[in-house]
C-alpha positions in Angstrom: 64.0 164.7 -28.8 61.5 166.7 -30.6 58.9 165.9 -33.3 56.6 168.0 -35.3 53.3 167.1 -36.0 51.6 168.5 -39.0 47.9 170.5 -38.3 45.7 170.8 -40.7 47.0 171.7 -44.3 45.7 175.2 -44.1 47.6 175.2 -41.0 51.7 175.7 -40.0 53.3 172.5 -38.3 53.4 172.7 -34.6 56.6 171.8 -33.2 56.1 168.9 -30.0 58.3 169.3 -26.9 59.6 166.4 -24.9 57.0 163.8 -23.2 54.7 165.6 -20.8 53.9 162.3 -19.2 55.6 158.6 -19.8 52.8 156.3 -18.8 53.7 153.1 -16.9 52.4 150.1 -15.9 52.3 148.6 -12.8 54.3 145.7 -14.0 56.7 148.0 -15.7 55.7 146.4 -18.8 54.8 149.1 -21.2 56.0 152.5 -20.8 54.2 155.4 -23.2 55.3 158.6 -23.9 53.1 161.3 -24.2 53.3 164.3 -26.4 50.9 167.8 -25.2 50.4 170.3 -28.3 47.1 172.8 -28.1 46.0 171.3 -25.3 45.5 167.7 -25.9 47.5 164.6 -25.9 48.7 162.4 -29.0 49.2 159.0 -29.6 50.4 156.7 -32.5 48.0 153.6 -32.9 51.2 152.0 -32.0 50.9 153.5 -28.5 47.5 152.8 -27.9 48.2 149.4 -29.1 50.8 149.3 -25.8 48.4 151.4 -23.6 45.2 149.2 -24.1 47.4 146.5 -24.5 45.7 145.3 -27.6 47.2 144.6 -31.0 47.6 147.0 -33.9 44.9 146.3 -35.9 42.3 146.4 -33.3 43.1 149.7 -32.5 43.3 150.9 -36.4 40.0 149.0 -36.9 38.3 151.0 -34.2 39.6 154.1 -35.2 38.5 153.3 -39.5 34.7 152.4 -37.0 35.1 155.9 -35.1 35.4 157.9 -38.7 33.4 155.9 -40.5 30.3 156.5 -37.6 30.8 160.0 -38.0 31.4 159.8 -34.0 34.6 161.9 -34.7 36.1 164.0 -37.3 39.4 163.1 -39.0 40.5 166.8 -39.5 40.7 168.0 -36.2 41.6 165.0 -34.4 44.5 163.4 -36.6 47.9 165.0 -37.6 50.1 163.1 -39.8 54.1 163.4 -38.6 57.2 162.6 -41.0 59.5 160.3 -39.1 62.7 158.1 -40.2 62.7 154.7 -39.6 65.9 152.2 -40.2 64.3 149.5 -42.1 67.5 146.9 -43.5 70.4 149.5 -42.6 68.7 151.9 -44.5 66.6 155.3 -43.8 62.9 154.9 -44.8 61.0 158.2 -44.8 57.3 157.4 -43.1 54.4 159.5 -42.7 52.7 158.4 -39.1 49.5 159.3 -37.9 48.8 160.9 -34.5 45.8 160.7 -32.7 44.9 163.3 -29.9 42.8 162.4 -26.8 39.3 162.3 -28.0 39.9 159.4 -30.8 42.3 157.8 -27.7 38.7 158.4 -25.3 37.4 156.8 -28.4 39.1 153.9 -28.5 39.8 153.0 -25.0 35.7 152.9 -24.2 35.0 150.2 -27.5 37.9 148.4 -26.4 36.7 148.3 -22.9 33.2 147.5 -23.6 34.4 144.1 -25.6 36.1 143.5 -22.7 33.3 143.8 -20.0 31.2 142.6 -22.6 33.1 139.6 -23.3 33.3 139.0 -19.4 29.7 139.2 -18.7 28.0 137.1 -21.7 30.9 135.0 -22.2 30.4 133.9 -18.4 26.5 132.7 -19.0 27.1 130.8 -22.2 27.3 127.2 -21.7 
């Protein structure tokens, strides 16, 4: 299975290998495949949805927050990939967007931090 992720337009397309890792729970759960290309990892917000275990629009709403901060830039750190889906027995082209590690970095510390922050003032309210 291979997948090609597109760089930046000025750039070619960069062919992806197999899954360097597949990422597993404990509870065998959620398993995540992870794609290496120049040295970094990407994820779909799909996966990151399964790897934080958090819904899909918390992760797409902390990535818009992460862009729209300026804490990271789109260019460099998103690569959109072609993909066909089966959507009612028929093929749907879709262009999906891949994140690499530092927007997944990113994400995982603001969805953390409502966690532990969630856990530590939601425990003194009364």
């Amino acid at each position: 299975m291979s997948k090609k992720l597109n760089q930046r337009k000025d750039a070619t397309a960069t062919e992806v290998k197999e899954p360097l890792v597949a990422y597993k729970y404990e509870d065998n759960k959620a398993a995540i495949n992870v794609y290496l290309d120049n040295e970094t990892v990407w994820l779909t917000p799909k996966q990151m949805a399964e790897l934080f275990r958090k819904g899909r629009a918390t992760i797409l709403e902390h990535i818009y927050n992460i862009y729209k901060e300026e804490e990271l830039e789109k260019d460099s750190t998103c690569r959109k990939s072609r993909q066909v889906q089966i959507e009612n027995k028929r093929s749907v082209n879709r262009e999906i967007d891949y994140y690499n590690l530092d927007v997944i970095i990113s994400v995982g510390y603001r969805v953390n931090l409502f966690v532990v922050l969630n856990l530590e003032f939601g425990q003194q309210r009364y």
